[in-house]
NULUMTI-931593 format. One record per residue (C-alpha): residue number from 1; residue in three letters; x, y, z. Coordinates in Angstrom, 2 decimals, always signed. Example, Ala and Ser with C-alpha at 12.3 -4.5 7.8 and 13.67 -1.06 7.14 Angstrom:
2
[1 ALA [+12.30 -4.50 +7.80]]
[2 SER [+13.67 -1.06 +7.14]]
END
This chain:
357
[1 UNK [+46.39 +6.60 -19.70]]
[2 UNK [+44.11 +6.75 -22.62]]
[3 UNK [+41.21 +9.45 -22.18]]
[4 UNK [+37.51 +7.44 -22.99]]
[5 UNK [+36.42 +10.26 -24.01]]
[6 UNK [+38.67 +11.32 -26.41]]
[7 UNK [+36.51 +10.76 -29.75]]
[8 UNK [+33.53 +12.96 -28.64]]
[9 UNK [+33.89 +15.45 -31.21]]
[10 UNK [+34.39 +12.75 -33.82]]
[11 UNK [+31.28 +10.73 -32.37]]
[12 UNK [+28.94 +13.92 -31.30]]
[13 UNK [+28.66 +14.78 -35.07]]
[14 UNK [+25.88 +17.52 -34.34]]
[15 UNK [+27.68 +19.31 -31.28]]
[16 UNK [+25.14 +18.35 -28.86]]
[17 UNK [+27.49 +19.45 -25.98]]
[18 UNK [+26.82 +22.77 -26.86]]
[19 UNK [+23.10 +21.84 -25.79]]
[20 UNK [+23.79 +20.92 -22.54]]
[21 UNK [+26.30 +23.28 -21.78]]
[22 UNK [+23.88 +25.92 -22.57]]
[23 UNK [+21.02 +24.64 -20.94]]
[24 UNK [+20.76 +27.21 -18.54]]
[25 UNK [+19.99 +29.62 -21.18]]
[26 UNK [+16.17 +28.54 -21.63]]
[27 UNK [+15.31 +28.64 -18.36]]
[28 UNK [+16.06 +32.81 -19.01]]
[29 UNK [+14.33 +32.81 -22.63]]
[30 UNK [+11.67 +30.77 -21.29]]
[31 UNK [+11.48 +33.11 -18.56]]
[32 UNK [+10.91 +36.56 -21.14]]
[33 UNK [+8.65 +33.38 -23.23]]
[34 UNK [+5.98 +32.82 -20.33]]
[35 UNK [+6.44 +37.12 -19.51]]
[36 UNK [+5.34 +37.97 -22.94]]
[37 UNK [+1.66 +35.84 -22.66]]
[38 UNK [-1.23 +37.05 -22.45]]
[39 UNK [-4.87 +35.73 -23.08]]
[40 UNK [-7.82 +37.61 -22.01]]
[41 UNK [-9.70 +34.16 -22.00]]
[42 UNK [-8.37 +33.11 -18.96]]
[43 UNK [-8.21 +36.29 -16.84]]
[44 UNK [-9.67 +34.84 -13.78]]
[45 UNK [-10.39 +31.81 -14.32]]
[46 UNK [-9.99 +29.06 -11.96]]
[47 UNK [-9.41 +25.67 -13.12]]
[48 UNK [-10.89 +22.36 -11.22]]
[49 UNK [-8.19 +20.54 -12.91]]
[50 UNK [-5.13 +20.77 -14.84]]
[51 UNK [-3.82 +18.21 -17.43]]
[52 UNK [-1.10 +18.87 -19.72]]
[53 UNK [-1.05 +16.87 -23.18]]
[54 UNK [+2.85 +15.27 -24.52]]
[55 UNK [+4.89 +12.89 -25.30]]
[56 UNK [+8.89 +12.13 -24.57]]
[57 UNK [+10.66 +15.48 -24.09]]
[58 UNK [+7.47 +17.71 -23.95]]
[59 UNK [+5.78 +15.29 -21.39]]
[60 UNK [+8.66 +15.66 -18.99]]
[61 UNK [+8.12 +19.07 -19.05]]
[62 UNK [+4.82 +18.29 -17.37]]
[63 UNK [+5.94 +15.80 -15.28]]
[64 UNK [+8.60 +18.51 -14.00]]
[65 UNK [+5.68 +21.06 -13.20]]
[66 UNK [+3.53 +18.59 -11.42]]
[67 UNK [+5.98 +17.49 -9.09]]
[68 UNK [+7.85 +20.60 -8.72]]
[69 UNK [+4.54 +22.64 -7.49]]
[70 UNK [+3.13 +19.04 -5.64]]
[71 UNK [+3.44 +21.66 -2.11]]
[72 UNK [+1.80 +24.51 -4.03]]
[73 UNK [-0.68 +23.94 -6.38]]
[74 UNK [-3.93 +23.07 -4.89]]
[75 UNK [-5.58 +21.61 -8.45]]
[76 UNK [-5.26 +17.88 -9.47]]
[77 UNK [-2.30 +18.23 -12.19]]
[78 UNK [-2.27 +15.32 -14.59]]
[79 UNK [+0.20 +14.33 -17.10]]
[80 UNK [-1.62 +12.57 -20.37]]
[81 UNK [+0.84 +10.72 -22.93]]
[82 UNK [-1.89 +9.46 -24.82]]
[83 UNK [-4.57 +10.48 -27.51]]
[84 UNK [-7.55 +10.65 -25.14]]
[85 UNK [-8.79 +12.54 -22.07]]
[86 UNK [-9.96 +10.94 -18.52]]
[87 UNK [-13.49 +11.47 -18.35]]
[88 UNK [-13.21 +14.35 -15.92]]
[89 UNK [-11.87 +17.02 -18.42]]
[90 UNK [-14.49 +19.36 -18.84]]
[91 UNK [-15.16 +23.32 -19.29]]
[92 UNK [-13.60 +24.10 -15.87]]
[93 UNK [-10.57 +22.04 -16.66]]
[94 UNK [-7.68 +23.85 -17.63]]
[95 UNK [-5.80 +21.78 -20.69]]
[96 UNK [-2.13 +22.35 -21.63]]
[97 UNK [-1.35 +21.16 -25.03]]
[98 UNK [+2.45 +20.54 -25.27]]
[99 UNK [+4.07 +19.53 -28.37]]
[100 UNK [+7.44 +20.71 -29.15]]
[101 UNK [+7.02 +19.97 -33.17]]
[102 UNK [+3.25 +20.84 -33.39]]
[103 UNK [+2.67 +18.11 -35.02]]
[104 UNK [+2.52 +15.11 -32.51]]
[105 UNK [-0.39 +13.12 -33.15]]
[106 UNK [-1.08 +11.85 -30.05]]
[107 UNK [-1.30 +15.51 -28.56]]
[108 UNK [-3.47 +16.94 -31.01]]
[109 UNK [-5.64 +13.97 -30.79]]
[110 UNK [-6.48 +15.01 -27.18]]
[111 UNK [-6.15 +18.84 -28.06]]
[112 UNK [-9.15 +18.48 -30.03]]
[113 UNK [-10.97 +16.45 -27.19]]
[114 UNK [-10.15 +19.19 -25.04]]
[115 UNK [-11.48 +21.73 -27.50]]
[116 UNK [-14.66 +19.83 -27.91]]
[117 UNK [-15.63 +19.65 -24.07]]
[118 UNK [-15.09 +23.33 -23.73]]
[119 UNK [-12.01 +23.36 -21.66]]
[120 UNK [-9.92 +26.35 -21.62]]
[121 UNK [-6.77 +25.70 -23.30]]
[122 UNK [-3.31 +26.32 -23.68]]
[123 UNK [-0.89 +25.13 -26.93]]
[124 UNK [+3.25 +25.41 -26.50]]
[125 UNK [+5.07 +24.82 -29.26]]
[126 UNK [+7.49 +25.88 -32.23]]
[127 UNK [+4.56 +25.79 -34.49]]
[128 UNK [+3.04 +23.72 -36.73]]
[129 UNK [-0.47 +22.10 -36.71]]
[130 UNK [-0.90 +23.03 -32.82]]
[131 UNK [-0.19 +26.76 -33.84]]
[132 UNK [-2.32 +26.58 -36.76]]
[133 UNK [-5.27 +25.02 -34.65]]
[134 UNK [-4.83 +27.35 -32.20]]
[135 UNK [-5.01 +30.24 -34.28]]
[136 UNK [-7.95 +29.40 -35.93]]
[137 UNK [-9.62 +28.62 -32.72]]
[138 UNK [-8.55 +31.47 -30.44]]
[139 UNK [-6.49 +30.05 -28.15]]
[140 UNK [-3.45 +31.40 -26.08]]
[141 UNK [-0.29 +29.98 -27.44]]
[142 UNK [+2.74 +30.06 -26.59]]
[143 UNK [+5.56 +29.75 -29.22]]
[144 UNK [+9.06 +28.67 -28.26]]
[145 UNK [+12.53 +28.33 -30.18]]
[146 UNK [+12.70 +25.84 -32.97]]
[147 UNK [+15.94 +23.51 -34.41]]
[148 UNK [+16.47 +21.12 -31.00]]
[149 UNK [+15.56 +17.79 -30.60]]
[150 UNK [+12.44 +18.18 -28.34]]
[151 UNK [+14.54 +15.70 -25.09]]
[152 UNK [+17.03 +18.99 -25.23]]
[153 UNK [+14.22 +21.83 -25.09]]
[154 UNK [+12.89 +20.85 -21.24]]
[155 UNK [+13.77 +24.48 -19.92]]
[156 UNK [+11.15 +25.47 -23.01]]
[157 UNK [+8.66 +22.87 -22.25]]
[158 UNK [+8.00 +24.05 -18.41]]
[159 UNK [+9.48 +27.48 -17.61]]
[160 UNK [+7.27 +29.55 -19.63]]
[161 UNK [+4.50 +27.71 -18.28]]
[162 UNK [+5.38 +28.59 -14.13]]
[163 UNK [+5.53 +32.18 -15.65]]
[164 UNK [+1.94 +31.52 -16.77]]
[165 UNK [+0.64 +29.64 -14.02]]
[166 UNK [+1.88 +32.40 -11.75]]
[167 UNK [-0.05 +35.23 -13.74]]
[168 UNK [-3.18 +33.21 -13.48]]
[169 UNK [-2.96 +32.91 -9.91]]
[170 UNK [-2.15 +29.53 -9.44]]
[171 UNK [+1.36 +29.39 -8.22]]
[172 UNK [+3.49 +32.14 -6.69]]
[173 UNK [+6.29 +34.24 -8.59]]
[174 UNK [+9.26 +31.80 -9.23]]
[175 UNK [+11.03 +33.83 -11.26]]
[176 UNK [+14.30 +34.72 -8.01]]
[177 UNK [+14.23 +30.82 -7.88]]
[178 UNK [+14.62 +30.21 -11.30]]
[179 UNK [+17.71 +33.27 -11.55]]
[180 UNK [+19.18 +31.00 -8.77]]
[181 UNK [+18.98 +27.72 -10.82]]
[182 UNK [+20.35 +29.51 -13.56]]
[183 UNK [+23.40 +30.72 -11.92]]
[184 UNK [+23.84 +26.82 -10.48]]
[185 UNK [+23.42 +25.38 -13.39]]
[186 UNK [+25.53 +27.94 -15.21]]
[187 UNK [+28.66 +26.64 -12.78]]
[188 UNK [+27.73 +22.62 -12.72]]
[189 UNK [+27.88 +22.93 -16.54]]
[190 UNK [+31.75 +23.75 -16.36]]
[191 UNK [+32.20 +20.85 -13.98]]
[192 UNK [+30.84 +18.37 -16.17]]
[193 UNK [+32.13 +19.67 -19.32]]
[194 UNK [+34.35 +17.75 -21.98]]
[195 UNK [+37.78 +19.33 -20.89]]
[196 UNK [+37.39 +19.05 -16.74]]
[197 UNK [+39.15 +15.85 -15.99]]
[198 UNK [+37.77 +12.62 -14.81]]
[199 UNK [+39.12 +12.94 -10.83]]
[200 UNK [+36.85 +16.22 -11.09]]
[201 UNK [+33.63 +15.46 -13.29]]
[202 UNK [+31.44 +13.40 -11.70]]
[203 UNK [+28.97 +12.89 -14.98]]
[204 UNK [+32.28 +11.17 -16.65]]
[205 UNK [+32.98 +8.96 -13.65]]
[206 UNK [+29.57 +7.62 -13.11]]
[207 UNK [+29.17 +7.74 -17.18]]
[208 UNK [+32.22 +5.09 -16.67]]
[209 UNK [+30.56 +3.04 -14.33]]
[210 UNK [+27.21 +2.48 -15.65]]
[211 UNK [+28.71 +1.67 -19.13]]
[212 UNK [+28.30 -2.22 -20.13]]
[213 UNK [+25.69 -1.98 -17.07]]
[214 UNK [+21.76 -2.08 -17.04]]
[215 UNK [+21.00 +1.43 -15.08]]
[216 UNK [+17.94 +1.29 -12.96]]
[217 UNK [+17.08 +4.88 -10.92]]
[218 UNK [+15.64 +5.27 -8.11]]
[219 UNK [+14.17 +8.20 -6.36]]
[220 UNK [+11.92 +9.01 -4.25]]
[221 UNK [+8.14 +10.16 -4.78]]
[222 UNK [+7.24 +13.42 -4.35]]
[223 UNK [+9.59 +15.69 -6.14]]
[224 UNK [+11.68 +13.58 -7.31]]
[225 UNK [+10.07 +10.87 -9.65]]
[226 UNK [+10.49 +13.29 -13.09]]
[227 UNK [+14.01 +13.41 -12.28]]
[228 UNK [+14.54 +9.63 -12.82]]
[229 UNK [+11.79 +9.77 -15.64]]
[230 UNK [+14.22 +11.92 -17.06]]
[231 UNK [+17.27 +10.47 -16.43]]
[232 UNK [+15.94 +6.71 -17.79]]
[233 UNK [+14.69 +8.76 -20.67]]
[234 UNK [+18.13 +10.64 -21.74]]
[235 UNK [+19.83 +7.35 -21.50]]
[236 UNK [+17.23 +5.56 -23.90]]
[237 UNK [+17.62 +8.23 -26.39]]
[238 UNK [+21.05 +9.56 -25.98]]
[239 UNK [+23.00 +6.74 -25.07]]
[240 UNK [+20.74 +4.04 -26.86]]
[241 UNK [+20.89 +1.63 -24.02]]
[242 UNK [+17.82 -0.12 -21.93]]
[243 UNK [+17.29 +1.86 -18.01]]
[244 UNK [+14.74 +1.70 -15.94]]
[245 UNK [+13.19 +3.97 -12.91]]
[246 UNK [+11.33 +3.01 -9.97]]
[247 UNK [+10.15 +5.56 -7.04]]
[248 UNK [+10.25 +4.82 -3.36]]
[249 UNK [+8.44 +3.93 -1.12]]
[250 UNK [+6.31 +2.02 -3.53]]
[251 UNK [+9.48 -0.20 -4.29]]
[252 UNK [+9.52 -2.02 -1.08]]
[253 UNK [+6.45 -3.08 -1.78]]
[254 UNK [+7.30 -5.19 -4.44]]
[255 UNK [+9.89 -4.66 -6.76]]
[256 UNK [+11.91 -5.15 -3.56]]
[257 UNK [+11.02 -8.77 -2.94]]
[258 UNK [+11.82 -9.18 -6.92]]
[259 UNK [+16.12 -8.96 -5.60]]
[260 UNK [+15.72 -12.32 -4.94]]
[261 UNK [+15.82 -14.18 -8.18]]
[262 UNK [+18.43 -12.91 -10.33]]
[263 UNK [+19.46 -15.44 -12.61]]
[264 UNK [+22.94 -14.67 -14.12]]
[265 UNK [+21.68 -10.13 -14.15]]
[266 UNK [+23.41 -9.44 -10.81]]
[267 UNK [+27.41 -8.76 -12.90]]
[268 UNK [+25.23 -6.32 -15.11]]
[269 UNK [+22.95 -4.02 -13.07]]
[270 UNK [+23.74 -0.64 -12.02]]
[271 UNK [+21.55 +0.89 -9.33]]
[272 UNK [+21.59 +4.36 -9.60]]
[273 UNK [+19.94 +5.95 -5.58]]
[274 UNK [+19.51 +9.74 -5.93]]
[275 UNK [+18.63 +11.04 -2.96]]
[276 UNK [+17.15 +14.74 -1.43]]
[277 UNK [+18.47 +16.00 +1.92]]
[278 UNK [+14.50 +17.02 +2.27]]
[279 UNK [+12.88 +13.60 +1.57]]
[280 UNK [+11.24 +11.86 +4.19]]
[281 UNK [+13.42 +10.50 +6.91]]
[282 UNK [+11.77 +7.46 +6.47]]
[283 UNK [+12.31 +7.02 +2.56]]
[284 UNK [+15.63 +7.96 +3.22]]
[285 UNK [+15.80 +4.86 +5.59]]
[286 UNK [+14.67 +3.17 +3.41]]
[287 UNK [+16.77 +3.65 +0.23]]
[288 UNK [+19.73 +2.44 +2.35]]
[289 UNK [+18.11 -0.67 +2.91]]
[290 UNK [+17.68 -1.51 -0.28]]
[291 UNK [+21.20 -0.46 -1.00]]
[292 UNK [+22.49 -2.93 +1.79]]
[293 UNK [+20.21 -5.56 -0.09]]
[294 UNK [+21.95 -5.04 -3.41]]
[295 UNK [+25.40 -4.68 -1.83]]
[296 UNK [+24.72 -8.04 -0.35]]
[297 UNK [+24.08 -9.80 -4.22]]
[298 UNK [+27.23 -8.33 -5.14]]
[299 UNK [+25.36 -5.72 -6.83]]
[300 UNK [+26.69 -2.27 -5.66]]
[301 UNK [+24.77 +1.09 -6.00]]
[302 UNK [+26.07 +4.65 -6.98]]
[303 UNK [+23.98 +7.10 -4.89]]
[304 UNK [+23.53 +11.10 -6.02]]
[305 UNK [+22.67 +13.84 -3.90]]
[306 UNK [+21.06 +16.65 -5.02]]
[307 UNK [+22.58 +20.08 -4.72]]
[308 UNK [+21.20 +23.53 -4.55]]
[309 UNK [+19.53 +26.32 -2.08]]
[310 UNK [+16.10 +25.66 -3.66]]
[311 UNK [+14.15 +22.91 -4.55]]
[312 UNK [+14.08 +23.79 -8.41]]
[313 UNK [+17.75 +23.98 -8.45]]
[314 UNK [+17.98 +20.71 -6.37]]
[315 UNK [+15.63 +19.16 -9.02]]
[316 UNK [+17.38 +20.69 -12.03]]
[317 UNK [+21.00 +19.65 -10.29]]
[318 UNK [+20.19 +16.17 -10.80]]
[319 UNK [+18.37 +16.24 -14.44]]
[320 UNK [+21.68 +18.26 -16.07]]
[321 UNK [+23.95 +15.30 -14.40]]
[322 UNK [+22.04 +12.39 -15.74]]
[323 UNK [+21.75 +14.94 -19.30]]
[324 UNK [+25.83 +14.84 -19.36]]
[325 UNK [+25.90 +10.66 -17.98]]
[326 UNK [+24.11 +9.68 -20.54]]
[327 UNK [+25.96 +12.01 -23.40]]
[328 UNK [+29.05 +10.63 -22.30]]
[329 UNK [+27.07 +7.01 -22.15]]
[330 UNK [+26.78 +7.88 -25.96]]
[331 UNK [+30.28 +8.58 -26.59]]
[332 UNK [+31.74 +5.41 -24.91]]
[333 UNK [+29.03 +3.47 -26.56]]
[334 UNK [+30.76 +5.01 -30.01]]
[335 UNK [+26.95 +6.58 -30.55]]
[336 UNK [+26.41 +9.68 -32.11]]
[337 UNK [+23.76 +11.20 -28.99]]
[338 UNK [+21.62 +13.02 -31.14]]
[339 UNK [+19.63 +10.64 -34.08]]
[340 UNK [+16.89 +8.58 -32.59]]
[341 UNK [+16.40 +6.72 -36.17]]
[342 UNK [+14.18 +3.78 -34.48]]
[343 UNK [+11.57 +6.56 -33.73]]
[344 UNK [+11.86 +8.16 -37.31]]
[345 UNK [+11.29 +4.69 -38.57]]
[346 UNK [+8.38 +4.13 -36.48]]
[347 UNK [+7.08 +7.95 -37.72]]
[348 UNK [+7.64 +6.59 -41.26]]
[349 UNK [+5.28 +2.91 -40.25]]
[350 UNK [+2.31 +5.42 -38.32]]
[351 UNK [+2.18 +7.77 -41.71]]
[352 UNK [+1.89 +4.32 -43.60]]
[353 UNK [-1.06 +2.91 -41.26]]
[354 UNK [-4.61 +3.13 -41.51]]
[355 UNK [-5.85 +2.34 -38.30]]
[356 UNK [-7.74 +4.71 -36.50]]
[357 UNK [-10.14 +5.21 -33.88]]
END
């Protein structure tokens, strides 16, 4: 039988395997990263809010951090992928300014917002104009490593950070968790890589299955809702295909009824139900309903579990799956993974405009 799969190195022209089979490496850089901070002008300090500043692969980042710590953290923790503030940022706001370039404009927009209402703040990046900003303004940074595309840097964009919030107070020490997640992820990696077999990698089988398909993801709330940000995401840029996410419960209350009317879609949609042997009993209820719905338009779901000891691993289980699906999405669709050349173009067109605020 002819293996899929057997043009990768042809197709994956800048050996971004070797990204995801080394992902578990940044979570221990990122680790020695967030160790090595200091800034004086946040020694006890305690924030009324937190909002961290991104786009794309730096935002998820954020998005990891606020639902990871949603049963710790006692601050509001708000994700911004835009160039302005909400109204309540203000001196006792703590402001994370996450760019993996340095140079994203919509970041720095609100970077300097931040800086102008006084709010104590934080830049991550691998330089540029963030670094230069906040040298000349004395604030902490924290530099990370440089030469990935910003979607593969994720155990950058939020590891150093729960070393951080952890010296400020915020969190506790996550640092055993995090050696755990490493040493999963470390094994998972093998299972999914190019030369396991199909009968034993699950990223290639459901990889199979979604291709030619419209994926939609669905998890639940709480912890959960970055991982099918992410996964959506990875497929968008990695694969170049169309998914979607939705989160339950808020599904069934209207996205739900929407099953009804499905035209001629049914033959192409791919429900994708990842599921957490901790989510509520209810939710969990409630995603096999919805399954039984589909099954009954002739539209059948794949469902994931997570895996792990720990939350974070359970969390991070699921995002390095849906990172090798929608690689090996890529190679089937004959897709080098790695160029997003619509969003260079689209860099090019915002240089060229004049518009501003």
């Amino acid at each position: 039988m002819k293996d899929p799969f057997e043009k990768m190195r042809e197709i994956d022209r800048d050996n971004m395997i070797d990204l995801l089979m080394n992902f578990h490496e940044q979570l221990v850089e990122g680790v020695r990263i967030g160790e090595s901070f200091s800034a004086d002008s946040l020694k006890g300090f305690e924030p009324e809010s937190i909002v961290l500043c991104g786009m794309g692969g730096s935002a998820i980042g954020g998005d990891f951090l606020r639902c990871y710590l949603a049963d710790e953290l006692t601050k509001p923790f708000l994700v911004i992928r835009d160039y302005d503030l909400p109204a309540f940022v203000n001196s006792e706001s703590l402001v994370i300014a996450s760019s993996y370039s340095g140079n994203t404009e919509e970041t720095i927009s609100a970077f300097n917002e931040a800086f102008e209402r006084k709010a104590k703040i934080i830049g991550i990046s691998t330089g540029g104009m963030l670094e230069r900003l906040c040298a000349e303004r004395n604030i902490p940074f924290l530099r990370i490593p440089s030469g990935l595309p910003p979607r593969s840097a994720l155990g950058y964009s939020f590891a150093p950070l729960l070393v951080v919030l952890n010296s400020l107070g915020l969190v506790k020490d996550k640092r055993l968790d995090i050696k755990k997640a490493v040493e999963f992820l470390r094994a998972q990696a093998k299972e999914f890589a190019p030369d396991s077999p199909q009968d034993k990698n699950l990223a290639k089988r459901i990889a199979l299955e979604l291709h030619g398909h419209l994926p939609i993801i669905y998890t639940t709330t709480r912890h959960f809702e970055v991982v099918g940000i992410r996964f959506r995401g990875q497929i968008n840029e990695n694969a170049k295909m169309l998914a979607y996410s939705a989160v339950l419960p808020e599904n069934n209350h209207n996205e739900l009824v929407g099953w009804k009317e499905l035209y001629n879609l049914a033959p192409h949609l791919k429900p994708v139900i990842i599921l957490d042997s901790f989510d509520h009993p209810r939710n969990i209820f409630r995603a096999e309903f919805i399954a039984g719905v589909m099954t009954e338009l002739g539209v059948k779901p794949i469902f994931i579990h997570t895996k792990g000891e720990n939350l974070l691993t359970r969390m991070l289980s699921v995002i390095q799956l849906g990172d090798f699906v929608s690689y090996y999405l890529a190679i089937l669709n004959g897709i080098d993974p790695k160029p997003v050349q619509i969003i260079d173009r689209l860099k090019k067109a915002l240089a060229e405009f004049r518009g501003s605020k």
